[in-house]
C-alpha positions in Angstrom: 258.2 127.9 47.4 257.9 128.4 43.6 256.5 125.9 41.5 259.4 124.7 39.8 260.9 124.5 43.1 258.8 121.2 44.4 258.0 118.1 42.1 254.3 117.7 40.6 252.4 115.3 42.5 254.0 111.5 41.5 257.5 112.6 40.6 260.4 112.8 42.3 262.5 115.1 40.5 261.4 118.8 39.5 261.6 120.3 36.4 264.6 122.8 37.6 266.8 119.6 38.8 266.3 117.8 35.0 266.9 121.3 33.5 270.5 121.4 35.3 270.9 118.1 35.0 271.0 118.8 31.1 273.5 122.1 31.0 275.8 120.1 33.2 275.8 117.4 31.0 276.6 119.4 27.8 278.9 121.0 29.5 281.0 117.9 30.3 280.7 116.7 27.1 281.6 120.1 25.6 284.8 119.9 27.9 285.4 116.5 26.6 285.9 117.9 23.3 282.7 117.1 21.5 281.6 118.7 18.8 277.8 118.5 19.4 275.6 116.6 22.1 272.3 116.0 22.8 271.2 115.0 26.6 267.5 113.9 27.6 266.4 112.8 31.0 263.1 111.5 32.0 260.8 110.4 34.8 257.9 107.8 34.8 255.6 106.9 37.8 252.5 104.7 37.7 250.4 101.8 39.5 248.5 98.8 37.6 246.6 96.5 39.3 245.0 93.3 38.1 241.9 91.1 39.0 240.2 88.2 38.2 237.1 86.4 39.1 236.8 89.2 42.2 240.1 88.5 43.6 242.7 91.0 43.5 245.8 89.1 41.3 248.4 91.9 41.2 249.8 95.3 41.9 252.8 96.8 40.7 254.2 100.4 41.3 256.8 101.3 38.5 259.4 104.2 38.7 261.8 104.2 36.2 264.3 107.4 35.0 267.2 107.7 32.5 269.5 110.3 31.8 270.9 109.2 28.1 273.2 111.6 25.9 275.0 111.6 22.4 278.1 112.7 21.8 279.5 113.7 18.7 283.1 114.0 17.4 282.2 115.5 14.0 280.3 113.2 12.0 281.1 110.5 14.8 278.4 109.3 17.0 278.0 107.9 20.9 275.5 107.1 23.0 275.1 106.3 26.1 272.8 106.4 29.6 272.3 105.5 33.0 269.1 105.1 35.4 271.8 106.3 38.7 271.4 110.6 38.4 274.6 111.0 40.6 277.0 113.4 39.4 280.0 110.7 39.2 277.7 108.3 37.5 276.4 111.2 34.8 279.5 111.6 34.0 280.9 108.2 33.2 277.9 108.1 31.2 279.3 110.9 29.3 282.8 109.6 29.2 281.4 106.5 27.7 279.5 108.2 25.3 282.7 109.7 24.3 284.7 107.1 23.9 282.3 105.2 21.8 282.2 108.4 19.5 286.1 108.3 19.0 286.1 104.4 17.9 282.8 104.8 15.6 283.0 105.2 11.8 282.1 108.7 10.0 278.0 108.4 9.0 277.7 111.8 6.6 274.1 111.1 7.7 274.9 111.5 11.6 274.5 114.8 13.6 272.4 117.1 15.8 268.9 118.5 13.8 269.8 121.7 11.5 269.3 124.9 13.1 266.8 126.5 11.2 264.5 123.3 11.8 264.8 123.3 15.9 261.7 124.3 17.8 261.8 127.6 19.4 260.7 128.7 22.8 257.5 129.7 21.7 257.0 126.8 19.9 258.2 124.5 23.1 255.9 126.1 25.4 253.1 125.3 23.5 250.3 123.6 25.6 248.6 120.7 24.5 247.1 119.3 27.8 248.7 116.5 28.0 249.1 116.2 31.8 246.5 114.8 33.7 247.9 113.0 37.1 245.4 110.6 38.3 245.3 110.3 42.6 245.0 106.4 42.9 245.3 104.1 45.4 245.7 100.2 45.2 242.3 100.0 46.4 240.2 102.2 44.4 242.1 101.0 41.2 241.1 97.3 42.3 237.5 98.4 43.2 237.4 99.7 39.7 238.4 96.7 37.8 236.2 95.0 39.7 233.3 96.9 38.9 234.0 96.3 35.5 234.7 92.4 35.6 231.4 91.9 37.5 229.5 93.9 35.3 230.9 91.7 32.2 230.2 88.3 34.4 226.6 89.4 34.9 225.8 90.7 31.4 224.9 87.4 30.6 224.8 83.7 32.5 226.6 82.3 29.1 229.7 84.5 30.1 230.9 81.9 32.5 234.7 82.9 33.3 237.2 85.8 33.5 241.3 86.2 32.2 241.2 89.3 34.3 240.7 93.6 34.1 243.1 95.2 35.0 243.5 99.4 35.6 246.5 101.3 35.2 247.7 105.3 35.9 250.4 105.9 34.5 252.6 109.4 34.2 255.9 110.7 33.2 258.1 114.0 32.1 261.4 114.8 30.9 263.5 118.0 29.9 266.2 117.6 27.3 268.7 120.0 25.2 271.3 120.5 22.8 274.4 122.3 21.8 272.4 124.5 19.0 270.3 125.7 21.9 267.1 123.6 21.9 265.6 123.2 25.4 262.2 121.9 26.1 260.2 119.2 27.9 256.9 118.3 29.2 254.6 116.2 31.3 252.1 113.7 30.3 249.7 110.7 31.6 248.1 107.8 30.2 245.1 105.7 32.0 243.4 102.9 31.2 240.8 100.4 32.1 240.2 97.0 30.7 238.3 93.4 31.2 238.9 90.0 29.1 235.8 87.8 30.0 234.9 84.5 28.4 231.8 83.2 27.2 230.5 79.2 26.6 232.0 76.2 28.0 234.6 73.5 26.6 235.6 73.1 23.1 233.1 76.2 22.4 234.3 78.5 25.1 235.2 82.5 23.2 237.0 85.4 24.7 236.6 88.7 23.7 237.6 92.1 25.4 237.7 95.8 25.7 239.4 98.8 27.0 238.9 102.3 27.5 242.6 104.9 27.7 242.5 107.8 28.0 245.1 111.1 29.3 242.5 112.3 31.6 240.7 109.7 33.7 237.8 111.2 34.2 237.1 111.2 30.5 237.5 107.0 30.5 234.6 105.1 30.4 232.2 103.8 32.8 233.7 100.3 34.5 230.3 99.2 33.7 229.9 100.2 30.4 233.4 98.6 29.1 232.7 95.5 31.0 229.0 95.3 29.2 230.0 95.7 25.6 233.2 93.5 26.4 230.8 90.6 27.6 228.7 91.3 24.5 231.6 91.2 22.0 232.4 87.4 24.0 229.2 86.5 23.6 228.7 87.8 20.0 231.4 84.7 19.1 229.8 82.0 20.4 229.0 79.3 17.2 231.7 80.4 15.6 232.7 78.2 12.6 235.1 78.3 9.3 234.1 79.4 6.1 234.8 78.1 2.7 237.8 79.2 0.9 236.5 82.6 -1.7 237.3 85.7 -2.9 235.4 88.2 -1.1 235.2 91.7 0.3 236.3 92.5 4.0 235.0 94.8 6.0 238.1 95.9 9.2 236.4 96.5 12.2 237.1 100.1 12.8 240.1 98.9 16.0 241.8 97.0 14.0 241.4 99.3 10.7 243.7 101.7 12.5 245.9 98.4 12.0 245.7 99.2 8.1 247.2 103.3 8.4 250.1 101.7 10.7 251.0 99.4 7.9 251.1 102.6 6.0 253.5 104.6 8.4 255.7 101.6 8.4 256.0 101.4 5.1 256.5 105.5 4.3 258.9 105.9 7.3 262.4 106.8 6.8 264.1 103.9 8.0 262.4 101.7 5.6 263.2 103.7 2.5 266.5 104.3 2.9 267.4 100.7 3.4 265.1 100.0 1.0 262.9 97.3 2.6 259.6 98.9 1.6 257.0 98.3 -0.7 256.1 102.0 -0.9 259.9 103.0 -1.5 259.7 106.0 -4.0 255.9 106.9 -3.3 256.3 110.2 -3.2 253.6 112.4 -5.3 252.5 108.8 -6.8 249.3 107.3 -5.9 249.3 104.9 -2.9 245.7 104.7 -1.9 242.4 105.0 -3.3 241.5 108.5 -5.3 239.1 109.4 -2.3 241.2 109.0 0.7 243.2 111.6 2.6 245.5 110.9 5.5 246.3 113.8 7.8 248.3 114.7 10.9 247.9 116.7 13.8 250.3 116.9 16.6 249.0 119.6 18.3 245.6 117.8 19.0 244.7 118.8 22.6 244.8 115.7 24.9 245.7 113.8 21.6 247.8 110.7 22.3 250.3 111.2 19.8 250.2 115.0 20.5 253.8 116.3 21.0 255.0 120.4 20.2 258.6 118.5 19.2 259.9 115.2 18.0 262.1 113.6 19.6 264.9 115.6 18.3 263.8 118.8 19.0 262.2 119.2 16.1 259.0 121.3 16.0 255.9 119.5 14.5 253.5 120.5 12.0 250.0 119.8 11.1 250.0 118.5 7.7 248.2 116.2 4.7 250.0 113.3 4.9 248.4 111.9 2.0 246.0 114.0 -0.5 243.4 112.4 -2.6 245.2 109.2 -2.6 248.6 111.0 -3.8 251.2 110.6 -1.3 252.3 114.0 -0.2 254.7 113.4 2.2 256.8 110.5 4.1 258.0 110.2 8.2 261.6 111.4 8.5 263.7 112.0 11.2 266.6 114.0 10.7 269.4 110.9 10.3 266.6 109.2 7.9 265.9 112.6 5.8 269.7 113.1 5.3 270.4 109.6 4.1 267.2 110.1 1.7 268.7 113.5 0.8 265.3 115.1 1.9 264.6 117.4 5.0 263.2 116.3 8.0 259.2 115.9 8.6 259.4 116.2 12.8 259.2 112.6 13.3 261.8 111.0 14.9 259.7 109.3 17.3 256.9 108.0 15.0 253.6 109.3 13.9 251.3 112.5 15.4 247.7 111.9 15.6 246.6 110.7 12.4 243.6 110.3 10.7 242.4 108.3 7.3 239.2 109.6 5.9 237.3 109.5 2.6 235.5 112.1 0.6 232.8 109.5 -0.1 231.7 109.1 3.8 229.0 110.7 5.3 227.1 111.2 8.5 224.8 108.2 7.7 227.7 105.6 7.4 227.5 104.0 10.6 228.6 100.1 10.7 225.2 98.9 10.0 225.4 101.1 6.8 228.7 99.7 6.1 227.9 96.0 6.8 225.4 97.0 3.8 228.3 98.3 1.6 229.7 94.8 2.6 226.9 93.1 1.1 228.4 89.3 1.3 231.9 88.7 2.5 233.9 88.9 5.9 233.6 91.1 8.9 236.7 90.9 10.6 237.0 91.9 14.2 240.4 90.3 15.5 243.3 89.6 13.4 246.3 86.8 14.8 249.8 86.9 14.2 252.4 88.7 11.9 251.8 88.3 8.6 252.9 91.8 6.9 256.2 92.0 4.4 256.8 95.4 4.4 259.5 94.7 1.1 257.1 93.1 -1.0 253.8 94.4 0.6 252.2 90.9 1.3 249.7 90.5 3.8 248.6 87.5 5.5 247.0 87.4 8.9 245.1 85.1 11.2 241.0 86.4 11.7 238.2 86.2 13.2 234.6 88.0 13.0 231.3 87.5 10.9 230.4 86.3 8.0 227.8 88.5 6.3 224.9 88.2 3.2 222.7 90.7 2.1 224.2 92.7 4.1 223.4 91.1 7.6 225.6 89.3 10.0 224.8 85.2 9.4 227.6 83.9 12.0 230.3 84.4 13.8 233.5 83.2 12.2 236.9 81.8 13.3 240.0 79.9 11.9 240.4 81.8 8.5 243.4 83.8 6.8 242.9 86.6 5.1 245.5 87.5 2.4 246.6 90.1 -0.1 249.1 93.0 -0.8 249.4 95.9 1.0 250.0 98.5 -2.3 246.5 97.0 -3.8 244.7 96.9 -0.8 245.1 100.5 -0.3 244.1 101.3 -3.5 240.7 98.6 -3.2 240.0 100.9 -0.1 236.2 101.2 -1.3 234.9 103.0 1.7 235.3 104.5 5.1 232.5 104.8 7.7 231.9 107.5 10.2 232.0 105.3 13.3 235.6 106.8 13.7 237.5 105.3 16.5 240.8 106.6 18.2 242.5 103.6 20.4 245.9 105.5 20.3 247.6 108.0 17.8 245.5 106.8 14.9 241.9 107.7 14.0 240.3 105.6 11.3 236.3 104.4 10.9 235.4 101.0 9.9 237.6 100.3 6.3 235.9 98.5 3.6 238.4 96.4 1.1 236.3 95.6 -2.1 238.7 92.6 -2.4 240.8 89.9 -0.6 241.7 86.2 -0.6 239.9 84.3 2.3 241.0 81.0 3.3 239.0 78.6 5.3 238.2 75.6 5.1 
């Protein structure tokens, strides 16, 4: 039996079966009459399980698969998909793709990626070791997420109650193709461990939490460990009280910093500059941040969680500089987007690869106590609340919580503030990035000092 032959352990489906799965479904779409067509399908296996207080609360298995395909007639564009992989319902999906094609309008913008700008086979087989299955049963994930709640509850007698941990294993993979020849796919996993515990009583109860993900579980963290600095986070709040209304620095925890280069993508993504609902629209080789940062992109970052050898599109990636000396260099196109913009496309219909905001100013001795020192007096902030970002006129308003800080020192937790400002100035204020660099997904970023922002307490 060959390997392609038999599914990897988890799946139910085989690479060979998704592969013909695709050329039959060009090839009814191409007997259709379409002009082009694009066909991915995908599997995605995994078990979470919940606990709280030592008692198991939940556990869910997920499988879920999709075939979807577009059709095109000319510059004429449908879409459709199905979760049933039987022949006669494949190809009602493709009939219904069809016929949603023939009653759409003409987009000049619409179409398969350009030749010359497909990934190759070479470039498709490129390994980034992104497949990591993990072998879990129900009961060692619930013995694991216990571990970590009880090592949170007994970190301290002041942590006094639990919303949960909760550990989840998680894989998937998919093939998909075209009608200019792209074929490619791949297999990936994501893990992850995490506990919410709650320290104080009453009216001066705080919660606090942590997690640990990773694409290979043996590289997450200790149950112990995540559940100790959790508890000490929770416990870090207790006292917590307003502030009085100023103009101060603020120092973003480095977690929520990566916050700060999201608002960034958002507002340098295609979508958003061509309908013209961002504050960045026309940034291009202007200045959008501070003269000492750099933003840069790797998507072929071995076990990176935005690592991918194609967008979404089939579309090969590239490492690049994103942004250069605080000039941006490039934005986040897709194909569609790119054409509406009149640019070409950056390989990234499906987001952002692995990016990282650093400053020529930091060095190896600019840990967070360094940069609570930079701080001098002003806010720490270590959890923001709500929704507060225009991305057409750049204003930012969000809901925080964290420390107040003089001389350089924490003083006292804080809670129940706002801190405000705009996006395009913020980014320039950027006065400094610290070395404690933390990756909780496809963004890398250290703690991110801004020398100036409106705080409201009360």
């Amino acid at each position: 039996m060959t390997a392609s032959s038999r599914a990897a352990p988890g799946f139910a489906y085989r690479r060979d079966q998704f592969q013909q799965m695709v050329e039959d479904t060009l090839a009814q779409a191409q007997r259709l009459g379409a002009s082009d067509a694009g066909v991915e399908v995908s599997e995605g296996v995994g078990l979470s399980v919940s606990v709280r207080k030592g008692e198991l609360e939940n556990v869910e298995r997920n499988r879920d698969k999709s075939l979807g395909v577009s059709v095109y007639l000319g510059q004429r564009r449908g879409n459709a998909s199905t979760s049933d992989f039987s022949p006669a319902a494949i190809a009602r999906t493709v009939q219904a793709a069809y016929d949603i094609a023939r009653f759409t309008a003409e987009d000049p913008a619409a179409g398969l990626p350009d030749a010359d700008d497909i990934a190759g086979p070479a470039e498709v087989q490129r390994d980034l070791d992104l497949f990591h299955p993990w072998a879990l049963t129900a009961e060692d994930a619930a013995a694991l997420a216990m571990r970590c709640e009880a090592s949170a509850l007994t970190t301290n007698k002041r942590i006094t109650n639990s919303e949960g941990a909760g550990v989840s294993a998680q894989q998937a993979h998919f093939w998909s193709g075209n009608s200019r020849g792209f074929r490619g796919g791949y297999s990936s996993s994501r893990h992850y461990l995490s506990v919410s515990p709650i320290a104080g009583r009453g009216k001066h109860m705080q919660r606090d939490g942590w997690y640990t993900s990773m694409r290979d579980a043996s590289e997450l963290s200790s149950p112990e460990t995540v559940g100790r600095y959790a508890a000490e986070r929770a416990l870090a709040r207790l006292g917590s009280r307003r502030v009085a209304t100023a103009e101060v620095p603020v120092l973003f925890e480095a977690p929520i910093a990566a916050g700060l280069l999201g608002a960034y993508v958002q507002a340098t993504s295609g979508g958003a500059l061509y309908r013209k609902t961002s504050f960045l629209e026309g940034s291009l080789g202007k200045r959008v941040l501070a003269a000492h940062l750099d933003i840069d992109e790797d998507p072929f970052e071995l076990k990176g969680k935005g690592s991918a050898p194609f967008d979404d599109e089939g579309v090969r990636t590239r490492a690049r500089r994103v942004v250069e000396a605080g000039v941006c260099q490039g934005y986040f196109l897709s194909s569609y987007s790119a054409r509406k913009l009149g640019m070409k496309t950056t390989g990234n219909a499906g987001g952002s690869q692995n990016l990282r905001l650093t400053s020529r100013r930091t060095r190896r001795g600019d840990t967070l106590d360094a940069m609570l020192a930079k701080l001098g007096r002003g806010l720490f902030v270590t959890e923001l609340m709500g929704q507060g970002v225009n991305y057409v006129t750049g204003d930012y308003s969000r809901g925080a919580a964290g420390f107040w800080v003089e001389g350089g020192q924490i003083v006292h937790p804080v809670h129940e503030v706002t801190i405000a400002g705009n996006l395009k100035q913020m980014f320039k204020d950027i006065a400094a990035i610290g070395a404690d660099a933390y990756c909780g997904g496809s963004k890398t970023v250290g703690s991110v000092l801004v020398s100036r922002m409106t705080l409201a307490g009360g």
